[in-house]
BATORLO-861807 format. One record per residue: residue in one letter; x, y, z of N, C-alpha, C, O in turn. Coordinates in steps of 0.2 Angstrom, whole numbers, plus 5000, padded with zeros to 4 digits. Atoms other than C-alpha are relative to their C-alpha. Layout:
BEGIN
AXYZXYZXYZXYZ...
//
This chain:
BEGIN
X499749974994495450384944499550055002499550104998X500249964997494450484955500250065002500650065006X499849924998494650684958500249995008499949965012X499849994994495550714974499750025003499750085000X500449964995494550784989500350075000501050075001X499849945000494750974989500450035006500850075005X499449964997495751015005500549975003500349945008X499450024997497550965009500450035007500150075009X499949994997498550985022501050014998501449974997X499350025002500451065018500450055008500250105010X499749954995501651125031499850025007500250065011X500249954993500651175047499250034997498950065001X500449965002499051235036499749964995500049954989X500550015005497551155027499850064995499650124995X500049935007497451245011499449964995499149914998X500350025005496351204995500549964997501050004997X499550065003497451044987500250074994500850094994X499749965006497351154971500550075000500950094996X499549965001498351294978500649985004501050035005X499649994998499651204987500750014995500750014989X499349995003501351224981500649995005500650015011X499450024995503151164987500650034993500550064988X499549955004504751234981500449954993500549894994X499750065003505551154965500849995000501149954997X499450044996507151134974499749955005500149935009X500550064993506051014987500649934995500649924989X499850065001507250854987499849964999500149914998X500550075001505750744984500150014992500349964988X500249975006505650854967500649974996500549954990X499650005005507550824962500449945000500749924996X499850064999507950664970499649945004499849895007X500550034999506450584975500350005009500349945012X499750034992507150584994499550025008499650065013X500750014998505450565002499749945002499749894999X500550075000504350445009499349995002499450005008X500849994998502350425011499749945001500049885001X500450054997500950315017499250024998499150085000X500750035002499250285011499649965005499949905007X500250034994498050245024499249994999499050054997X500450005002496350205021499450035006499750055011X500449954997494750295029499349965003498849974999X500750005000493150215035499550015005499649995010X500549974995491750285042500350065005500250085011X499749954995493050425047500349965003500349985009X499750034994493950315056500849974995500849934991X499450015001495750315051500149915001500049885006X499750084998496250115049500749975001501150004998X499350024997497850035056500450065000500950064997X499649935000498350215061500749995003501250014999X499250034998499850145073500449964996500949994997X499750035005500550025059500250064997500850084996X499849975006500450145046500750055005501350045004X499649944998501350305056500649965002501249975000X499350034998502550165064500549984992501149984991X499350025006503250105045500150064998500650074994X499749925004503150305041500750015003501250015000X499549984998504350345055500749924998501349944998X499550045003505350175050500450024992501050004990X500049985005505450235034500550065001501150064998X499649934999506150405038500749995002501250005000X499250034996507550325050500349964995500949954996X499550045005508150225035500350064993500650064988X500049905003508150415026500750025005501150065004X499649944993509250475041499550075002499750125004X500649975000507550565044499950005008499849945010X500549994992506850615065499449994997499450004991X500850005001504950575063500050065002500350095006X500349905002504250755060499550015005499550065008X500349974996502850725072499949975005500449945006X500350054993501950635087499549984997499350014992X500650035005500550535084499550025003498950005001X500449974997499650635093499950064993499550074989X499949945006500150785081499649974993499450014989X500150035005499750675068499249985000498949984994X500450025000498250615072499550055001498950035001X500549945003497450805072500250004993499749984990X500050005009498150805054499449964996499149984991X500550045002496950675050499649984999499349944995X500750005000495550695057499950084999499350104998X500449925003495550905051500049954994499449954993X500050015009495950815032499249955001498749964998X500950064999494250665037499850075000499950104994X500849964998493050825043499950044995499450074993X500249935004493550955031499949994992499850024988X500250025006493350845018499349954999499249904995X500750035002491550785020500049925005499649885004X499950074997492050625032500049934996500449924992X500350085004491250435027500949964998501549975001X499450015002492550345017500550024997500450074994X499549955004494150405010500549975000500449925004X499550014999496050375007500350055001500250114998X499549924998497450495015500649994997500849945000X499049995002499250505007500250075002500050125001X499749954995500450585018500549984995500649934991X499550005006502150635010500550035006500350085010X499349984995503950665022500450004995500649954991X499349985004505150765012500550005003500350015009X499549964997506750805017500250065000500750085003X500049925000506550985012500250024994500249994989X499649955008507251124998500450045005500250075010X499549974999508751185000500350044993500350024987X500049955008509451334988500749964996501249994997X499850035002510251204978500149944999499849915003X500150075002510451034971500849965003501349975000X499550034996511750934982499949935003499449925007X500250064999512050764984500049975007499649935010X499850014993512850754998500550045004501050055001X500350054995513050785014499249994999498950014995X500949974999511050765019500050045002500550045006X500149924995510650945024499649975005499349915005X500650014994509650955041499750084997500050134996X500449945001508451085035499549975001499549915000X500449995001506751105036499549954998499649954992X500450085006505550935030499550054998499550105001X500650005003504050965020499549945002499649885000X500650044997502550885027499350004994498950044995X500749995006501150865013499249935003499349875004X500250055000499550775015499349994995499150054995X500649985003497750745004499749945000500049895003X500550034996496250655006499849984990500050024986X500249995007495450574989499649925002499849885006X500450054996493950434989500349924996500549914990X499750085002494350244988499849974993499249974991X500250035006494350164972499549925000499749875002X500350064999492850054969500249934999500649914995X499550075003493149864971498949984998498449995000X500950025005491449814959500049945003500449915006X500450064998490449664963500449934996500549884999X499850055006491149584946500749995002500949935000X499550014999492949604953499949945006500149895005X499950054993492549504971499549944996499649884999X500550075003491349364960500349974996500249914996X499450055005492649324945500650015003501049965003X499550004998494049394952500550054995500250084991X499949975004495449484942500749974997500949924999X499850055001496749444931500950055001501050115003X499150004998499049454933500050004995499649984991X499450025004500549474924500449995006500350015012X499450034995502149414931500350064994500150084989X499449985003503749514926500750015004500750035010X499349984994505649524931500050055004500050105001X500049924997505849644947500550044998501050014998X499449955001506849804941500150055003500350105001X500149934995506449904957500849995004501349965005X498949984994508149954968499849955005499249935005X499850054994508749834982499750035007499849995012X500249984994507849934996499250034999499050084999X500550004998506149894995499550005004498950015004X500449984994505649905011499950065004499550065009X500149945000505750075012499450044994499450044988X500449985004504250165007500050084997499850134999X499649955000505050294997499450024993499049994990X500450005007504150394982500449994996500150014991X499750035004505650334970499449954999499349915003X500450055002504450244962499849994991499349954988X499950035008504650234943500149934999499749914995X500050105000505050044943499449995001499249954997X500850025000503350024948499550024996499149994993X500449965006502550134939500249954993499849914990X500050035006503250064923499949935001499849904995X500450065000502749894929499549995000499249954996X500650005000501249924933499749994994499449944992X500149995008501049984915500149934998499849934992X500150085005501249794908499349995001498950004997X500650035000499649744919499550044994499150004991X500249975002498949884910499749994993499249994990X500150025008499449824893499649964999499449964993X500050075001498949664897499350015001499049964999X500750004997497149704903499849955006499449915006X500050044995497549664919499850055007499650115007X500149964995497449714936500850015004500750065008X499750004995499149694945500749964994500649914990X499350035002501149644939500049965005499649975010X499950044995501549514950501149984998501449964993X499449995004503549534952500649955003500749945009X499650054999504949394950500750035000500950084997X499349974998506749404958500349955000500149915005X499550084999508049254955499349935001499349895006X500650065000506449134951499850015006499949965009X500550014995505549194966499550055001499850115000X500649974997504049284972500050055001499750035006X499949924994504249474979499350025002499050015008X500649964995502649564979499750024993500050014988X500249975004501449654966500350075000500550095006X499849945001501949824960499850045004500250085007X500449964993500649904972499849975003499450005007X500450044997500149764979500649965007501249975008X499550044995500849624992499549944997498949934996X500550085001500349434986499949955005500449955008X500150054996499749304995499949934995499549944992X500350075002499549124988499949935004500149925009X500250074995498748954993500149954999499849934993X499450055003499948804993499749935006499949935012X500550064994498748635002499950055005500350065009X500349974994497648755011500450055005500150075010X499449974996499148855018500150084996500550094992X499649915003499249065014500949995002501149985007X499249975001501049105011500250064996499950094991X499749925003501949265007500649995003500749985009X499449994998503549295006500350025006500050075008X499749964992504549355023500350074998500550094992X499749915001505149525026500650004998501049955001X499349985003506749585017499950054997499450074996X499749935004507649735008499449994995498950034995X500550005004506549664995499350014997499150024992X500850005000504749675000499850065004500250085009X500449934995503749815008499949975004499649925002X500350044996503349755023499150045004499050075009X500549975003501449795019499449995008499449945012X500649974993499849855034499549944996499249905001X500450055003498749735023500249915001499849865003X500050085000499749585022500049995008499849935010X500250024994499749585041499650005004499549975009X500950014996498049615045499849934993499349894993X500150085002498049465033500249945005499849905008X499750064993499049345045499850005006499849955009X500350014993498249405060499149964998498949925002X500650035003496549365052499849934997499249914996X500050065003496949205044500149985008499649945010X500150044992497449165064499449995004499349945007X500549994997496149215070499349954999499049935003X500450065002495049095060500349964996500149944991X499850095000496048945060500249994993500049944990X499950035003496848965044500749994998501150044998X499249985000498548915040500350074996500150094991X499749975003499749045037500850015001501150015006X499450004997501549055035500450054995500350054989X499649985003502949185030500649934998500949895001X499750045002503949085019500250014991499850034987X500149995008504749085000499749964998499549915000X500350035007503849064986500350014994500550074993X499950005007504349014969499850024995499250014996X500549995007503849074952499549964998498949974997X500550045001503148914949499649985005499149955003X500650014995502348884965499550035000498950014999X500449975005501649024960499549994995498950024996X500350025004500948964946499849964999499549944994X500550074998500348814951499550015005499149975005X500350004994499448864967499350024997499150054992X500950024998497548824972499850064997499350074993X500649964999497148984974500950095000501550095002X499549945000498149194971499850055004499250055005X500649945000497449344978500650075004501050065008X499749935000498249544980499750035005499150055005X500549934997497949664993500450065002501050055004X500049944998498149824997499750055005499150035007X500349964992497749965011499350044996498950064999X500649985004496550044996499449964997498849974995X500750045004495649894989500049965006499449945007X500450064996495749755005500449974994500949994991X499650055002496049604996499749984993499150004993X500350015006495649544978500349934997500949924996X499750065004495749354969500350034993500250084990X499650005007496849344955499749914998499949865001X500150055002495949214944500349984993500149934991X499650015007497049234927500650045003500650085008X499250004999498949244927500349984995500349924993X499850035008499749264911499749954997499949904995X500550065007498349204902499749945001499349924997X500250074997498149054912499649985007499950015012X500449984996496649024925500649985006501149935005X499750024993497449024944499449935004498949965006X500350024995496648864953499549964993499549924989X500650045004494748814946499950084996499450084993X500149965004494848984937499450075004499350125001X500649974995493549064951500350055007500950055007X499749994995493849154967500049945004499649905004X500250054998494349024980499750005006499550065007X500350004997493748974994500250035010499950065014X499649974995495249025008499950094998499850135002X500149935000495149205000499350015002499350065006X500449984998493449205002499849995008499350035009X500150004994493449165021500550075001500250115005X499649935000494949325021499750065000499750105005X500449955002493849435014499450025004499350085005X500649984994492349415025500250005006499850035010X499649994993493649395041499950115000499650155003X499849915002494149595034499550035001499650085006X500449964998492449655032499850015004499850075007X500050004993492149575048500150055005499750085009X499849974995493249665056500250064999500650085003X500449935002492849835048499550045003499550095005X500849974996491249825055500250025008500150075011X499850014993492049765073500250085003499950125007X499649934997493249935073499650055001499750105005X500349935002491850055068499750035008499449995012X500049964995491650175081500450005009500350025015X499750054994493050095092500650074998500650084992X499649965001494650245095500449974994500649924995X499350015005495950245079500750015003501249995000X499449975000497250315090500049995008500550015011
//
C-alpha cells in the first residue's frame, strides 16, 4: 500500500493529512454513520466526477443526510487536494459524517454539524503480469448487511472477506447470496455467458458501482452485448470469461477461481476489447472539463 499524499482536506481547510484530527465522539468513530467515495484522478482530471458526487449525495439521503455541498463547492475541494498534491494521477476519498455530538446516542439522528474529510493518495499499480495472465478469486458466503447500496464506511464484512482472497493468494473475494452472484468485496463482477457481459441488477444488495457503468456504456459502444441480469454461483463458475473492476484499478481478469482456471485459463477476449474501449476513453477525456 502506498503513503498517502501529504495534504488533506477537513472541515473548510487543507491541512497536512498527518495533523488532521476529528473528535472521538464523530458518529462515523462510534457508529460508523458515514459514507464516502473514491474517485480516481488522471492527468488531474477528476474521472466520472458527476456519478460519483450523485451516488455521494444518494448515499447521504438514505442517511437522512442534506448533501453538505454543491458541486461546484466540491469541485474546488478537488482540484485544491489534485494541485496541492503534485497533480498527474491520483485517488481522492471523501468521507460525509454525521457529525460529534457530546455524547453517544442512538437515536433521534441529531442535526448538527457533518464532518467533511478528504485525501488524495496515488493509484495502486495494475502490473503488466496482472493484465497478461490475469489474477486469481475466491468465492465466499455474503455476510455484509442488507443495504448494500449504500456506500457507507460500515465496512467490516468486507474487510474481513477480503482477508480470505488474502489468505488464498488471491486478488478479490467474489460474494455469494442464496446461490447467486452479488459483487466482489471492493469490487463489482462482470462475467461472460455466449459472448454476453452480465452483472447482476441493481438492489439493496449490490453497490450500484461508477465502473460497472462505464462498463455497460462501453460495451455499447462497441457492439458488445451486455445485460443486467442474475447470475448464479455456477454460472459463475462455468463462464468463458471473469473479470473485476473498480474506480482504482479499471478493470482486471479473474483467470483462477477457487483453484480452478475461469474459461482457457487466460485473459479473454471480450475483457480484452473492455479494457482497451477504457483506456480508450481515458485518452478521449483528457483535457475535456470534469465538471
Amino acid at each position: 500500500m502506498a503513503a498517502p499524499f501529504p495534504i488533506a482536506y477537513l472541515n473548510g481547510e487543507f491541512v497536512p493529512l498527518q495533523d488532521a484530527r476529528v473528535s472521538p465522539l464523530d458518529r462515523a468513530f462510534l457508529y460508523a454513520d458515514s459514507v464516502y467515495e473514491v474517485m480516481p484522478v488522471y492527468d488531474g482530471r477528476v474521472f466520472r466526477f458527476r456519478e460519483h458526487f450523485d451516488r455521494l449525495d444518494r448515499s447521504l439521503g438514505e442517511l437522512r443526510m442534506r448533501p453538505v455541498h454543491s458541486r461546484a463547492e466540491w469541485a474546488t475541494i478537488c482540484d485544491g487536494l489534485v494541485a496541492r498534491n503534485g497533480g498527474g494521477d491520483m485517488y481522492l476519498y471523501v468521507q460525509v459524517t454525521r457529525g460529534a455530538e457530546f455524547g453517544r446516542n442512538h437515536a433521534p439522528l441529531p442535526d448538527i454539524e457533518r464532518t467533511v474529510f478528504a485525501f488524495a493518495s496515488a493509484l495502486p499499480p495494475v502490473t503488466q503480469e496482472r493484465l497478461e495472465r490475469g489474477v486469481a478469486a475466491v468465492t465466499a458466503e455474503d455476510t455484509r448487511w442488507s443495504r448494500c447500496d449504500i456506500k457507507s464506511t460500515a465496512l467490516l464484512a468486507n474487510v474481513m472477506l477480503k482477508q480470505l482472497a488474502v489468505d488464498a493468494n488471491a486478488a478479490e473475494t467474489i460474494l455469494i447470496r442464496d446461490g447467486m452472484m452479488m459483487e466482489g468485496a471492493s469490487t463489482t463482477v462482470h462475467v461472460v455467458l455466449d459472448g454476453e457481459i452480465r452483472t447482476p441488477p441493481k438492489s439493496h444488495s449490490i453497490l450500484p458501482g461508477t465502473t460497472r457503468d462505464v462498463v455497460s456504456e462501453l460495451a455499447m459502444r462497441n457492439g458488445i452485448p451486455f445485460q443486467a441480469a442474475p447470475v448464479s454461483a455456477e454460472q459463475l463458475r462455468t463462464a468463458s470469461e471473469v473479470f473485476i473492476g473498480a474506480a482504482t484499478i479499471g478493470t482486471l481478469p479473474v483467470t483462477r477461481l477457487d483453484g480452478h482456471p475461469v474459461g482457457a485459463g487466460v485473459p479473454g477476449p471480450v475483457w480484452k476489447r473492455i479494457h482497451a474501449a477504457l483506456e480508450s476513453y481515458k485518452r478521449e477525456l483528457a483535457g475535456t472539463p470534469a465538471y
